[in-house]
PDBQT receptor file of N, H, CA, C and O in Angstrom, charges set to zero:
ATOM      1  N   UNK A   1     -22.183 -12.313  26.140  1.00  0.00    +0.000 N 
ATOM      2  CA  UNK A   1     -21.574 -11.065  25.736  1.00  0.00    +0.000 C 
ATOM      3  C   UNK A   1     -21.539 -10.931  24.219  1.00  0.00    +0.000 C 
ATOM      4  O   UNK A   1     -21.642  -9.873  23.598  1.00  0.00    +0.000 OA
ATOM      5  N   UNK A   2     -21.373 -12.210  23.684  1.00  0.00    +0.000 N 
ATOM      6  H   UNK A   2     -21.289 -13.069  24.188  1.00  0.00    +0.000 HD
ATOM      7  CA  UNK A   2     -20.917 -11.864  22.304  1.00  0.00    +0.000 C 
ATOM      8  C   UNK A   2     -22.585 -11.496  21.677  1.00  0.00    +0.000 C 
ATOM      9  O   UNK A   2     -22.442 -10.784  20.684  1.00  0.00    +0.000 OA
ATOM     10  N   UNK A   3     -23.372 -11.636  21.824  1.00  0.00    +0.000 N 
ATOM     11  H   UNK A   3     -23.488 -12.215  22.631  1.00  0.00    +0.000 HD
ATOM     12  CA  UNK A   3     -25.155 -11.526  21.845  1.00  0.00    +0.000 C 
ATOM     13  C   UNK A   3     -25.182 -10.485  21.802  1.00  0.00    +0.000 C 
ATOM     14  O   UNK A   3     -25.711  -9.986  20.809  1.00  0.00    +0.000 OA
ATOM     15  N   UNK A   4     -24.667  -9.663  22.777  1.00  0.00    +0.000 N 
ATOM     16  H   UNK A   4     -24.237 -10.068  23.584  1.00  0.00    +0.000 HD
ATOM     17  CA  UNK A   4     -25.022  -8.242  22.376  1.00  0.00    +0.000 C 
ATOM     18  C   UNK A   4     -24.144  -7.014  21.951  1.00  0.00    +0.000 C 
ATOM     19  O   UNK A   4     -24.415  -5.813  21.965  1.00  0.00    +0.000 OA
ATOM     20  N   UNK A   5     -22.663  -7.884  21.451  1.00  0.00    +0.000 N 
ATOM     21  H   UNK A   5     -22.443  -8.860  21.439  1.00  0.00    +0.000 HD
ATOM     22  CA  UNK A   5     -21.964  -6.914  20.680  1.00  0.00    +0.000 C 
ATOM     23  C   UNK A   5     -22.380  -7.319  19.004  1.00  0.00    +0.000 C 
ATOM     24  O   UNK A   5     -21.949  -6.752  18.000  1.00  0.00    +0.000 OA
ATOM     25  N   UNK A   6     -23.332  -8.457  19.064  1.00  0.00    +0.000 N 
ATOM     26  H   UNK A   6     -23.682  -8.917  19.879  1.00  0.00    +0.000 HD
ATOM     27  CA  UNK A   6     -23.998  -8.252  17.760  1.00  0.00    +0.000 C 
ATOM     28  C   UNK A   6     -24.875  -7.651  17.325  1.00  0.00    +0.000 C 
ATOM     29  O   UNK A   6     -25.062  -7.313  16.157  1.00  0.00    +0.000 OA
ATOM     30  N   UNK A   7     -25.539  -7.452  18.297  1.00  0.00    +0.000 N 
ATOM     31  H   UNK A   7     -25.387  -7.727  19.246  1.00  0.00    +0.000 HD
ATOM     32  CA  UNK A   7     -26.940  -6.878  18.353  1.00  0.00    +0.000 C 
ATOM     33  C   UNK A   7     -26.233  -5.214  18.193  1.00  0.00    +0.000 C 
ATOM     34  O   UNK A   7     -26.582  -4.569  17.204  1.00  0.00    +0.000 OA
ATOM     35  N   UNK A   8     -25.595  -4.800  18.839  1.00  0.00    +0.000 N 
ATOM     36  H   UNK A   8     -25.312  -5.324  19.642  1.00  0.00    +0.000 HD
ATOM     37  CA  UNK A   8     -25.608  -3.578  19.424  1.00  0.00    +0.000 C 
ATOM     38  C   UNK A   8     -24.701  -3.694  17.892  1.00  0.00    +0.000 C 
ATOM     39  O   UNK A   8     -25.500  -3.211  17.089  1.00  0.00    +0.000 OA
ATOM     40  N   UNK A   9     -23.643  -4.029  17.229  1.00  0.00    +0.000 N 
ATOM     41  H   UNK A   9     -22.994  -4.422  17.881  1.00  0.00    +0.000 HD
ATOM     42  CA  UNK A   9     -23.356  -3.685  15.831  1.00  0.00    +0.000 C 
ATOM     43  C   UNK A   9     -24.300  -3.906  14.884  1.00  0.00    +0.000 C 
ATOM     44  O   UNK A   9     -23.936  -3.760  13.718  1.00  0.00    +0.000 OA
ATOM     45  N   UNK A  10     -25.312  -4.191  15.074  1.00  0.00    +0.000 N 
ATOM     46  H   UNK A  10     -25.608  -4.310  16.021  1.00  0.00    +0.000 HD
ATOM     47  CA  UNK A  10     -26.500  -4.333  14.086  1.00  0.00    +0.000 C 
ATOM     48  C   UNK A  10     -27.552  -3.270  14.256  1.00  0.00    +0.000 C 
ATOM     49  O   UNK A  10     -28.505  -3.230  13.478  1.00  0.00    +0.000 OA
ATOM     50  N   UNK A  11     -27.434  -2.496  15.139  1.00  0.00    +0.000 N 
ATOM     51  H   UNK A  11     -26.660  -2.528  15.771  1.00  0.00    +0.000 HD
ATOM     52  CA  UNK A  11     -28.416  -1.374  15.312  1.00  0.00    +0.000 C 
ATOM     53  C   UNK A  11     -27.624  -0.824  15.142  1.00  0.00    +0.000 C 
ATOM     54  O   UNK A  11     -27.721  -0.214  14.077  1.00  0.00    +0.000 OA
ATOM     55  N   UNK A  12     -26.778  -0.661  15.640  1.00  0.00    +0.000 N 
ATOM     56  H   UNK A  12     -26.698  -1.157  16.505  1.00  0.00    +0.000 HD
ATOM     57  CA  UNK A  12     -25.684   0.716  15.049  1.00  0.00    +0.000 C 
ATOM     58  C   UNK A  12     -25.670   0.570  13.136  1.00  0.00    +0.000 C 
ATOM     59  O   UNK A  12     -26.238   1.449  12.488  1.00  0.00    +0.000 OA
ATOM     60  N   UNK A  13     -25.204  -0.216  12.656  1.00  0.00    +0.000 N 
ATOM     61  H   UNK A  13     -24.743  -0.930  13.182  1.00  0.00    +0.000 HD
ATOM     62  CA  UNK A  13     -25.010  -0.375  11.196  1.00  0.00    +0.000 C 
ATOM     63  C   UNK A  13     -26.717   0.099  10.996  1.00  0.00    +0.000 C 
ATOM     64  O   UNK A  13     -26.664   1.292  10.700  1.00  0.00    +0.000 OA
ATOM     65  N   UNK A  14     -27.891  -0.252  11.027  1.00  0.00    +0.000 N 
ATOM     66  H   UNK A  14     -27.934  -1.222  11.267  1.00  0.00    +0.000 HD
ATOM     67  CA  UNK A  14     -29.330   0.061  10.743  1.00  0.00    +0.000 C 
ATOM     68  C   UNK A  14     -29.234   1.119  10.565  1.00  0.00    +0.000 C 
ATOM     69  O   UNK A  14     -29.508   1.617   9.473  1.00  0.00    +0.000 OA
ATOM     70  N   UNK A  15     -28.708   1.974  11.838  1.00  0.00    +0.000 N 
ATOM     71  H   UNK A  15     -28.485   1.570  12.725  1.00  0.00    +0.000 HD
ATOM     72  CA  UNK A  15     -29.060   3.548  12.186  1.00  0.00    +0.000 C 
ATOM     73  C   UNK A  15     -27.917   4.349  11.308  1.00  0.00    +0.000 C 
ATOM     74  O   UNK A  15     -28.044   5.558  11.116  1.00  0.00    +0.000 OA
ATOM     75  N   UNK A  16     -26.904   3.683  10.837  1.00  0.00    +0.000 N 
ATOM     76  H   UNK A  16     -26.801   2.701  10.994  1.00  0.00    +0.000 HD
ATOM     77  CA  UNK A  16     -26.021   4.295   9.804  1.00  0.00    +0.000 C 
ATOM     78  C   UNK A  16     -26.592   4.399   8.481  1.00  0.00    +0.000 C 
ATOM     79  O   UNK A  16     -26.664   5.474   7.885  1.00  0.00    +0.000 OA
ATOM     80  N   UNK A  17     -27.097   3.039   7.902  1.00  0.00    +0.000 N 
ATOM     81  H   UNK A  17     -27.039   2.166   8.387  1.00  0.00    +0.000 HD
ATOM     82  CA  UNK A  17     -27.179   2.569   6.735  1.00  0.00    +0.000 C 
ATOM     83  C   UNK A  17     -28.565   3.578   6.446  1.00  0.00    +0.000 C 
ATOM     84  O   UNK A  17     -28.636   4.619   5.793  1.00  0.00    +0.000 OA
ATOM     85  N   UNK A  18     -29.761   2.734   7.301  1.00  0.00    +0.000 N 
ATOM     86  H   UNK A  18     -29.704   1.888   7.831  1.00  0.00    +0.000 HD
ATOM     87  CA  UNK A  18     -31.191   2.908   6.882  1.00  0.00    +0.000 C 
ATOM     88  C   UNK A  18     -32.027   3.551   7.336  1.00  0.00    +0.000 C 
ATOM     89  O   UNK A  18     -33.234   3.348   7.203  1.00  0.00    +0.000 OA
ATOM     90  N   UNK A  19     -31.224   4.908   8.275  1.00  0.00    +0.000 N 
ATOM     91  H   UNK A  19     -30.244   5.073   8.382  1.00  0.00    +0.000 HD
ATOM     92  CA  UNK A  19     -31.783   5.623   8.811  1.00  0.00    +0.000 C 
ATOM     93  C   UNK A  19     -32.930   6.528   7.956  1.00  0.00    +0.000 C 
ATOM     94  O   UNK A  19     -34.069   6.804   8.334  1.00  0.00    +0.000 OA
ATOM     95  N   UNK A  20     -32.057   7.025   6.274  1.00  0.00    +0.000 N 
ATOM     96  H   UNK A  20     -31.132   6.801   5.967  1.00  0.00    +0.000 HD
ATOM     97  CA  UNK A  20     -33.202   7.543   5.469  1.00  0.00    +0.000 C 
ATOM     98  C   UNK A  20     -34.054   6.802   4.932  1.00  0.00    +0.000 C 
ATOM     99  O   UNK A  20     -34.925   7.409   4.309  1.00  0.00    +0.000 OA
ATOM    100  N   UNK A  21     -34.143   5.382   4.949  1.00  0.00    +0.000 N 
ATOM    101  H   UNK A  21     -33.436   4.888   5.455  1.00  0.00    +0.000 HD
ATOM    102  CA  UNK A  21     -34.895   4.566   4.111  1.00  0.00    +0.000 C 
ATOM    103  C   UNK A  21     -34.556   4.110   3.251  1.00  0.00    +0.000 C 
ATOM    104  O   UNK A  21     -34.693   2.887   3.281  1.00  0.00    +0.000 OA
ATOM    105  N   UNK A  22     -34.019   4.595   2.164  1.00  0.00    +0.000 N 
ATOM    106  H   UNK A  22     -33.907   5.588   2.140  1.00  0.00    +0.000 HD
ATOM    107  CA  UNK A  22     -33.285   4.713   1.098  1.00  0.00    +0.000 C 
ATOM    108  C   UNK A  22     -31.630   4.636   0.765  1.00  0.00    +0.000 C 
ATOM    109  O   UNK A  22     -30.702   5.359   1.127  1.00  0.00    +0.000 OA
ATOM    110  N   UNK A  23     -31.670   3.677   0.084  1.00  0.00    +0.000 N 
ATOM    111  H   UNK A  23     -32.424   3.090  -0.210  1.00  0.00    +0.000 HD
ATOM    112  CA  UNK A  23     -30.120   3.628  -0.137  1.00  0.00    +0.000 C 
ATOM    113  C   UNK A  23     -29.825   3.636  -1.685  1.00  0.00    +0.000 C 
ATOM    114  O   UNK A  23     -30.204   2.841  -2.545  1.00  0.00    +0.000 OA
ATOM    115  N   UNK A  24     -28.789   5.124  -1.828  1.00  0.00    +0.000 N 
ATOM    116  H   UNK A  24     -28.481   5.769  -1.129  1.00  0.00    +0.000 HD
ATOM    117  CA  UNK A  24     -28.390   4.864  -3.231  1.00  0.00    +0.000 C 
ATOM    118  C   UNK A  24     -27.263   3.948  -3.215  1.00  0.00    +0.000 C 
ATOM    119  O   UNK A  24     -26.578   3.590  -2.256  1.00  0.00    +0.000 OA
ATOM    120  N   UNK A  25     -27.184   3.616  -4.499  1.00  0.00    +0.000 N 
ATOM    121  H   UNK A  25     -27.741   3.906  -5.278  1.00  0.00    +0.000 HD
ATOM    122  CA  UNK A  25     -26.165   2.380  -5.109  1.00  0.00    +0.000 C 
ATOM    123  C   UNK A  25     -24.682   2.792  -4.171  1.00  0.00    +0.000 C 
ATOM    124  O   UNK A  25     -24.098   1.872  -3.598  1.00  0.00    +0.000 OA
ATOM    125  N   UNK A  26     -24.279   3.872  -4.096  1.00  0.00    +0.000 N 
ATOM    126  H   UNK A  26     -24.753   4.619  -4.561  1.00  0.00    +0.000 HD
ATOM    127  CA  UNK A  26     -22.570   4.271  -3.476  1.00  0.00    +0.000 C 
ATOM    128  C   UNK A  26     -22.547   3.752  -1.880  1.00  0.00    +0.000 C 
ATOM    129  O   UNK A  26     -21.657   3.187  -1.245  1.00  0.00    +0.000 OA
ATOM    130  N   UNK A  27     -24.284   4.303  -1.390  1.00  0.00    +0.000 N 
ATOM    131  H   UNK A  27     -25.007   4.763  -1.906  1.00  0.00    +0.000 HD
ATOM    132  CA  UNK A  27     -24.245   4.031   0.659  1.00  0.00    +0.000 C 
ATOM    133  C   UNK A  27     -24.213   2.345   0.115  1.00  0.00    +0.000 C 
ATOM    134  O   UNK A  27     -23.451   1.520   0.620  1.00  0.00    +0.000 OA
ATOM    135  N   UNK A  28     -25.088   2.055  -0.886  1.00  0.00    +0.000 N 
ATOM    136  H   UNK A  28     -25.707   2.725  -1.296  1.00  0.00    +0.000 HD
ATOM    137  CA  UNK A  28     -25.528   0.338  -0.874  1.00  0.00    +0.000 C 
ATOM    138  C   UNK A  28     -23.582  -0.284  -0.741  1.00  0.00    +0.000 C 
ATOM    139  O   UNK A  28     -23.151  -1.157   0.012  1.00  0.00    +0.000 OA
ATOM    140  N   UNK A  29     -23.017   0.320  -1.475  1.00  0.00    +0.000 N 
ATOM    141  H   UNK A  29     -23.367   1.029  -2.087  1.00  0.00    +0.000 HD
ATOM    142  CA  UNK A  29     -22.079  -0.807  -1.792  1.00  0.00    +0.000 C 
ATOM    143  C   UNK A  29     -21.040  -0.795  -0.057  1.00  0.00    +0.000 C 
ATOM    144  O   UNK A  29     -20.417  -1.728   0.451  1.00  0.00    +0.000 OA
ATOM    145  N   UNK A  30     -21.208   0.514   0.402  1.00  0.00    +0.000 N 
ATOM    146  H   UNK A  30     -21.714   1.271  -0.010  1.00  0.00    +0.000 HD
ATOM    147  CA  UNK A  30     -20.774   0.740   1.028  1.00  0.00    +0.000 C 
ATOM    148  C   UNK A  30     -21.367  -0.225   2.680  1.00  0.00    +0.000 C 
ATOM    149  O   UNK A  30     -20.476  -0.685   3.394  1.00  0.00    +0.000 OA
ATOM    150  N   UNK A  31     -22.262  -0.343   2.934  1.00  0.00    +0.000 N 
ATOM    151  H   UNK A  31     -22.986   0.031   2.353  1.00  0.00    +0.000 HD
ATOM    152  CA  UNK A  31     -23.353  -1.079   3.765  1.00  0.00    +0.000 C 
ATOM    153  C   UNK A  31     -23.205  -2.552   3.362  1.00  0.00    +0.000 C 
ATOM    154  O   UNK A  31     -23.517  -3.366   4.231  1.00  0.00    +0.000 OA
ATOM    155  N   UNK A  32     -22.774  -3.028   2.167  1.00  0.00    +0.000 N 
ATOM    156  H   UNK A  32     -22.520  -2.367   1.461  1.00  0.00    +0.000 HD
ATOM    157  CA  UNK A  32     -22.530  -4.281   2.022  1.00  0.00    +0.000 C 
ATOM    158  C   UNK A  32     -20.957  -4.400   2.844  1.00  0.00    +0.000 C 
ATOM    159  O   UNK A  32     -20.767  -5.097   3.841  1.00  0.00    +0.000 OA
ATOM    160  N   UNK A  33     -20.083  -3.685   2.273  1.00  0.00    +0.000 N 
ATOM    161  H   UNK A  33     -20.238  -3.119   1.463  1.00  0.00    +0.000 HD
ATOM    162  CA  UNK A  33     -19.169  -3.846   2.338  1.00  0.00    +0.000 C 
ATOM    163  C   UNK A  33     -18.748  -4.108   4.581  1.00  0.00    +0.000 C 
ATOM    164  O   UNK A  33     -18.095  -4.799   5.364  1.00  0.00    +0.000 OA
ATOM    165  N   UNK A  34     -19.458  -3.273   4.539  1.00  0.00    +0.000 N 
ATOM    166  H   UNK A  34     -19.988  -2.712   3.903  1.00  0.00    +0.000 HD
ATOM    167  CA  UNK A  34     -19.402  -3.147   6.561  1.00  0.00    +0.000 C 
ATOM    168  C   UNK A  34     -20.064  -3.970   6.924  1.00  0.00    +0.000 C 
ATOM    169  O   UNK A  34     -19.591  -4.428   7.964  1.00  0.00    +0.000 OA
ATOM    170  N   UNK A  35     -21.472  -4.734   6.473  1.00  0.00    +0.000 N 
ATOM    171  H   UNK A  35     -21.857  -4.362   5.628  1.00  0.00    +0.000 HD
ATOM    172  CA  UNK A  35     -21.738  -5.895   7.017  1.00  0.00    +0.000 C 
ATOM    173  C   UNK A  35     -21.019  -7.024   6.417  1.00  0.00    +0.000 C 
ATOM    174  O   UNK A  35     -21.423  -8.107   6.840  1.00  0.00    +0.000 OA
ATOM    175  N   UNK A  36     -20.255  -7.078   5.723  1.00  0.00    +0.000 N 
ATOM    176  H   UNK A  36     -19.926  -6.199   5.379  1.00  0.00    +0.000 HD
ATOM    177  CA  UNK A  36     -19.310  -8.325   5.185  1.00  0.00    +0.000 C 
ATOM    178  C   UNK A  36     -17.735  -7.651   6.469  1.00  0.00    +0.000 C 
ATOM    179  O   UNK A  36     -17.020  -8.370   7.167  1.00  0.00    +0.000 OA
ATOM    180  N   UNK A  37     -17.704  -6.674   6.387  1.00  0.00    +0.000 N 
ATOM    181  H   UNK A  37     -18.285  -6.090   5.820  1.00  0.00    +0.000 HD
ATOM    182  CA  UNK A  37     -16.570  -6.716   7.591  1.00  0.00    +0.000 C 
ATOM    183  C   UNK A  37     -17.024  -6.998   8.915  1.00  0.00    +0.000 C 
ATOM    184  O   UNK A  37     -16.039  -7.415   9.524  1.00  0.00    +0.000 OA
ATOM    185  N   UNK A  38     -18.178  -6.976   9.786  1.00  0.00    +0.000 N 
ATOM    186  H   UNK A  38     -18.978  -6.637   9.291  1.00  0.00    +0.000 HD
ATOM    187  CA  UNK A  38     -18.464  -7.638  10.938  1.00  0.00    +0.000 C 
ATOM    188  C   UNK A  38     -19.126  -8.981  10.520  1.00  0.00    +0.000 C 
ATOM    189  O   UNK A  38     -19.760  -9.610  11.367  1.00  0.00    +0.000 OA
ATOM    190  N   UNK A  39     -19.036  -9.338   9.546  1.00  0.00    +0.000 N 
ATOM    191  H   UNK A  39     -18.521  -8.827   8.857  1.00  0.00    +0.000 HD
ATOM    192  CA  UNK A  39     -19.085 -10.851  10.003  1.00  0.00    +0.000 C 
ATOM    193  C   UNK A  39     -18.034 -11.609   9.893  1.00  0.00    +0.000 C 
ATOM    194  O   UNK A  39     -18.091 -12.669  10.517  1.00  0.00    +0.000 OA
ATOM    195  N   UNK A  40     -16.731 -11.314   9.065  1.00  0.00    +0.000 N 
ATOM    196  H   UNK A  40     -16.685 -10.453   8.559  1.00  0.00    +0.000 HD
ATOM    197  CA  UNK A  40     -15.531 -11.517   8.700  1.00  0.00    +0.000 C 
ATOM    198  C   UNK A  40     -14.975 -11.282  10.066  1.00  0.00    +0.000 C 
ATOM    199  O   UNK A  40     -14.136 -12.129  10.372  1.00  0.00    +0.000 OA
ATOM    200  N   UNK A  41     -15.220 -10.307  11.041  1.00  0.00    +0.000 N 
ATOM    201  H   UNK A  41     -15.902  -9.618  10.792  1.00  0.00    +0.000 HD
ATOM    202  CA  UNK A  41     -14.600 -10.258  12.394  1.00  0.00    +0.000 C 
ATOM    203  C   UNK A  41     -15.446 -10.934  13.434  1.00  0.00    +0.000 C 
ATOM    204  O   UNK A  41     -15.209 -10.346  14.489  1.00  0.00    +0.000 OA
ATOM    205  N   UNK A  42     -16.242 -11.805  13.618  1.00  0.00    +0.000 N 
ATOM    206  H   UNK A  42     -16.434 -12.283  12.761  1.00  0.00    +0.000 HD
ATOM    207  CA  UNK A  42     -17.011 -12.486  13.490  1.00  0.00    +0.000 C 
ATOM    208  C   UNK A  42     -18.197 -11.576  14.921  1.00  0.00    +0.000 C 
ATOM    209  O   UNK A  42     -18.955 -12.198  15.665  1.00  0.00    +0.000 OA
ATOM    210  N   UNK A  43     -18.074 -10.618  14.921  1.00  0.00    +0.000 N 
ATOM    211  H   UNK A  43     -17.458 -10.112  14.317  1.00  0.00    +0.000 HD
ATOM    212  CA  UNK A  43     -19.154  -9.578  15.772  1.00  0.00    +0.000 C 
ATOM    213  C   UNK A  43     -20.217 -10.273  15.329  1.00  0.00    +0.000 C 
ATOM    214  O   UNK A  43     -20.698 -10.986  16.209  1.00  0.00    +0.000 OA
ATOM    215  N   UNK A  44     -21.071 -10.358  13.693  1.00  0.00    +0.000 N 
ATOM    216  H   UNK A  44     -20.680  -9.778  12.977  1.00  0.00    +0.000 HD
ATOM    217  CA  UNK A  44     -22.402 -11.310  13.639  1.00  0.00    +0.000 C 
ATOM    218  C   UNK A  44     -22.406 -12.428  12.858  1.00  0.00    +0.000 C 
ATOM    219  O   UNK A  44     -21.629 -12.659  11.932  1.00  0.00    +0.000 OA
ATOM    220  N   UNK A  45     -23.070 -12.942  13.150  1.00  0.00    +0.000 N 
ATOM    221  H   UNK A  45     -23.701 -12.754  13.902  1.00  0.00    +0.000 HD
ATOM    222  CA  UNK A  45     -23.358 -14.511  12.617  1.00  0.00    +0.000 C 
ATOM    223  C   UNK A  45     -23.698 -14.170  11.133  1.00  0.00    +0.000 C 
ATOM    224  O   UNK A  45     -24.241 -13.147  10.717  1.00  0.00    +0.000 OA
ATOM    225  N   UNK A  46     -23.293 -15.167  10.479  1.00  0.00    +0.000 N 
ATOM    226  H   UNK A  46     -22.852 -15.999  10.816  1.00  0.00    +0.000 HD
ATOM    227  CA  UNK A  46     -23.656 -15.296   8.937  1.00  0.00    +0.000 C 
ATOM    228  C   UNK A  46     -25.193 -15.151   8.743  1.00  0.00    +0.000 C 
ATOM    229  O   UNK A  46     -25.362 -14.472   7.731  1.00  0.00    +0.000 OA
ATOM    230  N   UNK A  47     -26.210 -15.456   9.215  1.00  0.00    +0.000 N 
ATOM    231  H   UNK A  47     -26.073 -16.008  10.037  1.00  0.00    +0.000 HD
ATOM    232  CA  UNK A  47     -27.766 -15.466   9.679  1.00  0.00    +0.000 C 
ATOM    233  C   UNK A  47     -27.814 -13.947   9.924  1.00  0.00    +0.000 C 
ATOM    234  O   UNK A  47     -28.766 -13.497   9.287  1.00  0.00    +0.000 OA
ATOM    235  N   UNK A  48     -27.036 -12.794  10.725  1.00  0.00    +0.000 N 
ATOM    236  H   UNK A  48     -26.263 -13.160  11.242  1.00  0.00    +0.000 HD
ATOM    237  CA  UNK A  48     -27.576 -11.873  10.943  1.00  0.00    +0.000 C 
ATOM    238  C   UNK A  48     -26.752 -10.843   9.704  1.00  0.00    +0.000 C 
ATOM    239  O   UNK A  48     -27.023  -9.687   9.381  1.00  0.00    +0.000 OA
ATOM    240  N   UNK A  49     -25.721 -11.716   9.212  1.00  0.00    +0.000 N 
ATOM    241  H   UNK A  49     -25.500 -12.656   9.475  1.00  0.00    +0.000 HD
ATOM    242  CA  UNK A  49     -24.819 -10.726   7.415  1.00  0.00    +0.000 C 
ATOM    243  C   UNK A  49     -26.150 -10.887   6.674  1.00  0.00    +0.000 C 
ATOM    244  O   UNK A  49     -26.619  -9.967   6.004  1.00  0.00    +0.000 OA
ATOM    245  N   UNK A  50     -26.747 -12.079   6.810  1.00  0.00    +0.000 N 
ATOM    246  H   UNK A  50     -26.366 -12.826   7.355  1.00  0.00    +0.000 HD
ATOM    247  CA  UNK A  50     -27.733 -12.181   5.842  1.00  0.00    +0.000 C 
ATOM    248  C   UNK A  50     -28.908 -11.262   6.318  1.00  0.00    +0.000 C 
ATOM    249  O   UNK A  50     -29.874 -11.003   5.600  1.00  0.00    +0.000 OA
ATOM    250  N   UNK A  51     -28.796 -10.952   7.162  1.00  0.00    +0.000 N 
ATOM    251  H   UNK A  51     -28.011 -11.163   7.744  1.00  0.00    +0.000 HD
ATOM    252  CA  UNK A  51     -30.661 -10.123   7.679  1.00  0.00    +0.000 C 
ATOM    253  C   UNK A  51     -29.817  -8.418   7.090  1.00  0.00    +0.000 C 
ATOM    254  O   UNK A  51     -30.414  -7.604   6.385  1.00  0.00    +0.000 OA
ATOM    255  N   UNK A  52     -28.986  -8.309   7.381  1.00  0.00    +0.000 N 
ATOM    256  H   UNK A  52     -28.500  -8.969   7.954  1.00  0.00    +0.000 HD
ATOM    257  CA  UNK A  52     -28.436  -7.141   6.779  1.00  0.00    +0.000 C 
ATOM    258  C   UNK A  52     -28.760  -6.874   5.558  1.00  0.00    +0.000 C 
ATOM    259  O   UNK A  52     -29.628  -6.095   5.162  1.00  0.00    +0.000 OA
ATOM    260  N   UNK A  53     -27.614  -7.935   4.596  1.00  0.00    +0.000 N 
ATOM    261  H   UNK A  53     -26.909  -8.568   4.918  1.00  0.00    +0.000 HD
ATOM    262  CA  UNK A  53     -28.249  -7.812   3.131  1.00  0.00    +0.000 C 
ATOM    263  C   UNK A  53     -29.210  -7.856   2.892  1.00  0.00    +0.000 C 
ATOM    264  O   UNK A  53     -29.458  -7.340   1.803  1.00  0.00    +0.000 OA
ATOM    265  N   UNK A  54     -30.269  -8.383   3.559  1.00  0.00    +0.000 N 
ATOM    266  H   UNK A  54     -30.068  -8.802   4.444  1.00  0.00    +0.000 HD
ATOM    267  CA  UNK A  54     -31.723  -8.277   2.709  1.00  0.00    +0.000 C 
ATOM    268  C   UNK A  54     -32.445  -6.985   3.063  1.00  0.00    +0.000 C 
ATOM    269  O   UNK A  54     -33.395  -6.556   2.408  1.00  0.00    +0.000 OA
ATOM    270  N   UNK A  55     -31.751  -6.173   4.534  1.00  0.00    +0.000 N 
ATOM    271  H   UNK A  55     -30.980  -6.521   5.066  1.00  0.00    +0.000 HD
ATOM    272  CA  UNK A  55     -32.424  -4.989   4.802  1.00  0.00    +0.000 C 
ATOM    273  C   UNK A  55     -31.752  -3.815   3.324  1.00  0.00    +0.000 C 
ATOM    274  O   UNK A  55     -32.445  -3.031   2.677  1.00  0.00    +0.000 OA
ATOM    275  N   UNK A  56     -30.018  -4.110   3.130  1.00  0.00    +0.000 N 
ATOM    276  H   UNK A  56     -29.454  -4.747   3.656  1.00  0.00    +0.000 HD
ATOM    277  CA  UNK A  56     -29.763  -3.158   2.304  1.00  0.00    +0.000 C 
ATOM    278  C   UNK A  56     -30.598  -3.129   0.722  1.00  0.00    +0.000 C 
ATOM    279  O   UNK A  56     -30.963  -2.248  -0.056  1.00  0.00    +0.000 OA
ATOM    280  N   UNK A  57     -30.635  -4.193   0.759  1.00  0.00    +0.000 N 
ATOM    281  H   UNK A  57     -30.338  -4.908   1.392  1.00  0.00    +0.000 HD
ATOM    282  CA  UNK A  57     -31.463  -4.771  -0.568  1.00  0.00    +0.000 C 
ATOM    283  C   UNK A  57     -32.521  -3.900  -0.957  1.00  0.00    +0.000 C 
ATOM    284  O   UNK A  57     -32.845  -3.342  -2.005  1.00  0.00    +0.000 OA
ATOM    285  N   UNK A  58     -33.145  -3.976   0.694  1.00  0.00    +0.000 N 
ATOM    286  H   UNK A  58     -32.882  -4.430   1.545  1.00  0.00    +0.000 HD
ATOM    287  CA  UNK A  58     -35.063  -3.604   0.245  1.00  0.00    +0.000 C 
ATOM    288  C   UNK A  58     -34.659  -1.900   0.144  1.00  0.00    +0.000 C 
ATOM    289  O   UNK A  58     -34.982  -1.182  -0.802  1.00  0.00    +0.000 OA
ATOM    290  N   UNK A  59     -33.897  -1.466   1.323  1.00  0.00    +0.000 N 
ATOM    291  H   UNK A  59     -33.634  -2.049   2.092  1.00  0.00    +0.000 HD
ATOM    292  CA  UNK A  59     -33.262  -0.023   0.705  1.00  0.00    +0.000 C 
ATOM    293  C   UNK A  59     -32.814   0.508  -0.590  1.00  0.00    +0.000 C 
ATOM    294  O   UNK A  59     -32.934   1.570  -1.200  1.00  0.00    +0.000 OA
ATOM    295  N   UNK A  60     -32.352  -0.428  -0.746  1.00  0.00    +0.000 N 
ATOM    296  H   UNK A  60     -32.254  -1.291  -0.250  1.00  0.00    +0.000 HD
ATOM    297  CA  UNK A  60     -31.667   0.225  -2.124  1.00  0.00    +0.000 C 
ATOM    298  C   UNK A  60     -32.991   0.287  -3.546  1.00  0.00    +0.000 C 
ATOM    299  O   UNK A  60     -32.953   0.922  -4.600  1.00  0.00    +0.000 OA
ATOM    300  N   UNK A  61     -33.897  -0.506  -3.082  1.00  0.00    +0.000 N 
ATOM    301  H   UNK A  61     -33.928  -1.022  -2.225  1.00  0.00    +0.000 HD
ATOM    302  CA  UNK A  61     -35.101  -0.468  -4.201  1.00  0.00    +0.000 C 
ATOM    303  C   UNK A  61     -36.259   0.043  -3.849  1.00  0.00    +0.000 C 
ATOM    304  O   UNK A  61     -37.307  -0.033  -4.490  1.00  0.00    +0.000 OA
ATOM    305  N   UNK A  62     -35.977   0.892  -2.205  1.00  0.00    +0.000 N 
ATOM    306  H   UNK A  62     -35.125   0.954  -1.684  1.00  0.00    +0.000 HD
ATOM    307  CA  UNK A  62     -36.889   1.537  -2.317  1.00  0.00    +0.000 C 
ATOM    308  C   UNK A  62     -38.185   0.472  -1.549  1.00  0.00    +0.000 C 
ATOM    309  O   UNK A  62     -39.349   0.600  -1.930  1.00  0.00    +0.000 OA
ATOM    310  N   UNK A  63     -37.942  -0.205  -0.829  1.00  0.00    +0.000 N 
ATOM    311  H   UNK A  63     -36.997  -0.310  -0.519  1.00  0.00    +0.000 HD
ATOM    312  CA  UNK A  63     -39.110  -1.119  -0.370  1.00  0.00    +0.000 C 
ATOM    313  C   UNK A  63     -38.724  -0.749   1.363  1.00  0.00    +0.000 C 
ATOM    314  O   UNK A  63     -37.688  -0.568   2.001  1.00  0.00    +0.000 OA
ATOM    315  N   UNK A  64     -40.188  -0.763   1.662  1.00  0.00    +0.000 N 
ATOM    316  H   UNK A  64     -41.030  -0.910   1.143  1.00  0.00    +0.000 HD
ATOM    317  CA  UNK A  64     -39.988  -0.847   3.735  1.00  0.00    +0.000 C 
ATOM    318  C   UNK A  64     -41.065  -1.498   4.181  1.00  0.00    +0.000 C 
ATOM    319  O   UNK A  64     -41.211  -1.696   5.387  1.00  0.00    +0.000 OA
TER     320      UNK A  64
């Protein structure tokens, strides 16, 4: 169960965050900030906070 209330908060956060591709600096800080709160509630693994940040990352500079 817990497998796919990560999964399923990790597509949900995607489809919030990176739906345009692009993230300015205000969605960025904001997208950090919500994947540091589901892993703090421990919905995803530190491994999937990290696949986050590196998706907001490549958003925010414009990389896909």
């Amino acid at each position: 169960m817990e497998c796919k209330k990560g999964t399923s908060a990790m597509l949900e956060w995607r489809s919030r965050f990176l739906s345009a591709g692009i993230l300015e600096e205000e969605d960025y800080d904001q997208a950090l900030r919500s994947a540091e709160a589901l892993e703090q509630a421990g919905v995803i693994s530190a491994l999937e906070w990290i696949e986050l940040v590196k998706a907001a990352n490549a958003a925010l500079l414009g990389l896909r």
